[in-house]
N, C-alpha and C positions, 0 to 999 in steps of 0.2 A: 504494500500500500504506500501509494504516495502523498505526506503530509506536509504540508506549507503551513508555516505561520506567519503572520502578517501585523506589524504595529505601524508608527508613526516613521521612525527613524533607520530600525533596526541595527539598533544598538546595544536595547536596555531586555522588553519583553521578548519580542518573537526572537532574538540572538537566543538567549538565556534557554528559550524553550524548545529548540530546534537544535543544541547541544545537551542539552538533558536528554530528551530523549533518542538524539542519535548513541549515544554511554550506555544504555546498558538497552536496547533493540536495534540489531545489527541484523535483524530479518527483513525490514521496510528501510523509503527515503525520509528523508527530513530534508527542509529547505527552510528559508526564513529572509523576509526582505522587508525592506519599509514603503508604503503607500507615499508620504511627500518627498517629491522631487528636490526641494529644496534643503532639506532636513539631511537626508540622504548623502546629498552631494555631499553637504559641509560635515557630515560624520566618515565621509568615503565608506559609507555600508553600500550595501546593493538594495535596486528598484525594484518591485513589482511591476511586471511585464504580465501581457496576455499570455503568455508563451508558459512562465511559470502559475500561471491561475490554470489552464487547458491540461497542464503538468501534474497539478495535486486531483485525488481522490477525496482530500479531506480539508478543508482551510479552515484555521484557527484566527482569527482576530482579536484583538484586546476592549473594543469599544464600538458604538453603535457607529460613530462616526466611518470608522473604517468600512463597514458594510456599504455608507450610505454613501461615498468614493468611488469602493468596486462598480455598485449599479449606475453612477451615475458616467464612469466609463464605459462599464460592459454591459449595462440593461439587467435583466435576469440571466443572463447565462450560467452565471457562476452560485448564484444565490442558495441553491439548493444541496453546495456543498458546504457554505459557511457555517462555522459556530460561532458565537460571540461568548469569548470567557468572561467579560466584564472586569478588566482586572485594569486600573486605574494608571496612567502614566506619572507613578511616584513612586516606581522602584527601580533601584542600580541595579547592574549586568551580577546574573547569579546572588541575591540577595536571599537572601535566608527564606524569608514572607517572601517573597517573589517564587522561588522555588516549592516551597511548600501550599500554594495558590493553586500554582499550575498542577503539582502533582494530585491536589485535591478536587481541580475540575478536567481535567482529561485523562480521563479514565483510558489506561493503558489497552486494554480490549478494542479501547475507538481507535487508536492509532494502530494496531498491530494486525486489524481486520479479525 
């Protein structure tokens, strides 16, 4: 299965959680990118492109906002892959609560198929 995680930057959340889970599932992908252009640049992370949305089986986001990004790029094509963790942009890269968030909304079964 391939899973994408998606935040602002891709720095802080979707980094964090697309290395978590590539460490100990080594049966599936992980990828992770950030939705602003600009944020992105000035962090030198990588973009979300069509190419890596067409790419995941499963998209993980941090906030409503970022759904409401994808559709307004892609329409519904992608929607029906998204989940929305709800997890707040006020946590550091592998942050203790950051880590233990994710571990307690994505349930390992989702990501491993």
């Amino acid at each position: 299965m391939n899973t994408h995680f998606l935040c602002t930057a891709n720095i802080q959340r979707s980094k964090t959680a697309e290395e978590l889970f590539q460490a100990f599932d080594k049966q599936n992908a992980y990828r992770s990118a950030g939705l602003s252009a600009k944020y992105v640049a000035r962090a030198g992370s990588t973009l979300c492109s069509e190419e890596l949305l067409e790419w995941a089986d499963k998209i993980y986001v941090f906030e409503q906002a970022h759904i409401d990004r994808i559709s307004l790029y892609t329409g519904n094509a992608h929607l029906s892959k998204i989940v929305n963790l709800n997890i707040p942009d006020e946590f550091q890269y592998f942050q203790r609560e950051l880590v233990l968030l994710l571990l307690e909304r994505v349930t390992v079964s989702d990501v491993t198929g």
